[in-house]
C-alpha positions as CSV (number, residue, x, y, z in Angstrom):
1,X,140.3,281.7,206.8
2,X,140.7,285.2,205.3
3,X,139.3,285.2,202.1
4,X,140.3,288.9,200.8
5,X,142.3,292.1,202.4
6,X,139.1,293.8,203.6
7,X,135.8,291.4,202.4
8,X,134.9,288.2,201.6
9,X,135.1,288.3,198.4
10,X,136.7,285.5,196.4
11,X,138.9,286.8,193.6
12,X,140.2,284.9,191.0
13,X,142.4,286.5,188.7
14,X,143.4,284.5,185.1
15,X,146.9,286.7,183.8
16,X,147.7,286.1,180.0
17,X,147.0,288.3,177.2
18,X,143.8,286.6,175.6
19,X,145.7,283.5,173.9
20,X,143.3,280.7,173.5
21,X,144.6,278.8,176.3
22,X,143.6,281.9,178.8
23,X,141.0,281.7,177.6
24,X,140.1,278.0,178.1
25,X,141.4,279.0,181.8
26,X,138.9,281.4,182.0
27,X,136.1,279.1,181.0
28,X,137.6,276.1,183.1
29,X,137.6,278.6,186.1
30,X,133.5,279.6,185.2
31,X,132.6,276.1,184.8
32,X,134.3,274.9,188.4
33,X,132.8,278.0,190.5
34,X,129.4,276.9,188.8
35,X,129.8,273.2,189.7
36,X,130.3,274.5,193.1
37,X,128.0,277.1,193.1
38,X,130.5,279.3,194.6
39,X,130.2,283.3,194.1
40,X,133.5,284.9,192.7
41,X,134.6,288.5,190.9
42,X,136.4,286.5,188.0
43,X,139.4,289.6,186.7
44,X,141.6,289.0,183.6
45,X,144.7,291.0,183.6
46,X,145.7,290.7,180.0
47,X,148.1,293.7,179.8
48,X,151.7,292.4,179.7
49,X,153.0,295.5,181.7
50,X,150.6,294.5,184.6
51,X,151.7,290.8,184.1
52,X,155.6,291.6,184.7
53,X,154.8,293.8,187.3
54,X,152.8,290.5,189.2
55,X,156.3,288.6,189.0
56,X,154.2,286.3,186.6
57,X,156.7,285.1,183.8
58,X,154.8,282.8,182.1
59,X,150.8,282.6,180.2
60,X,148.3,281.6,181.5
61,X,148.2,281.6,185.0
62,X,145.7,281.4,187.8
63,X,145.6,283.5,190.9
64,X,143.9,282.9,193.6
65,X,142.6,285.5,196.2
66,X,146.5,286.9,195.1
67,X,148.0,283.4,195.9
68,X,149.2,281.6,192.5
69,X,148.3,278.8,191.7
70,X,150.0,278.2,188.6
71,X,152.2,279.3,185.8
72,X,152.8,278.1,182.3
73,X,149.7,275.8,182.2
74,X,146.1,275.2,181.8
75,X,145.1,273.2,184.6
76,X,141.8,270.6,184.8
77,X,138.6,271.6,185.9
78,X,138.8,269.0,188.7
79,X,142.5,270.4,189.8
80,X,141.1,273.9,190.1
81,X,137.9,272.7,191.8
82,X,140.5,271.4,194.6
83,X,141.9,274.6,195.2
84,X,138.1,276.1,195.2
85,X,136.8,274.0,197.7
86,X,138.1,275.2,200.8
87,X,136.4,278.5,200.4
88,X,133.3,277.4,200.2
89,X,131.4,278.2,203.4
90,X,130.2,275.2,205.6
């Protein structure tokens, strides 16, 4: 599985503009990479210029590696530890 363009390097990106909900995503996202103990560059695009120009219409959202995950919502720790788990390394 390719992780990243050129590394692998998990990125997970949390787009809103610092709303408390983006920022509960934010923490959710910590707290499930910690439960897993899986490394990850954690980026928070919170300029709405460079949220239109991601095609992301609605706060917050959850990329990741550039694949979204969701739009609109904050989703559970146990939902976002789903989507983590196959990239952790056997």
């Amino acid at each position: 599985m390719t992780v990243s363009d050129d590394t692998d390097e998990l990125v997970i990106t949390v787009v809103g503009p610092g709303r408390p909900q983006c920022e509960k995503l934010k923490m959710t996202v910590m707290m499930a990479l910690s439960e897993l103990s899986l490394p990850a560059r954690v980026d928070h695009v919170r300029n709405p210029k460079e949220i239109g120009q991601m095609g992301i219409f609605g706060t917050p959202a959850l990329l990741i590696n550039k694949d979204v995950k969701c739009v609109g919502s904050t989703p559970s720790k146990s939902k976002i530890i789903e989507w983590l788990i196959p990239y952790q390394k056997a």
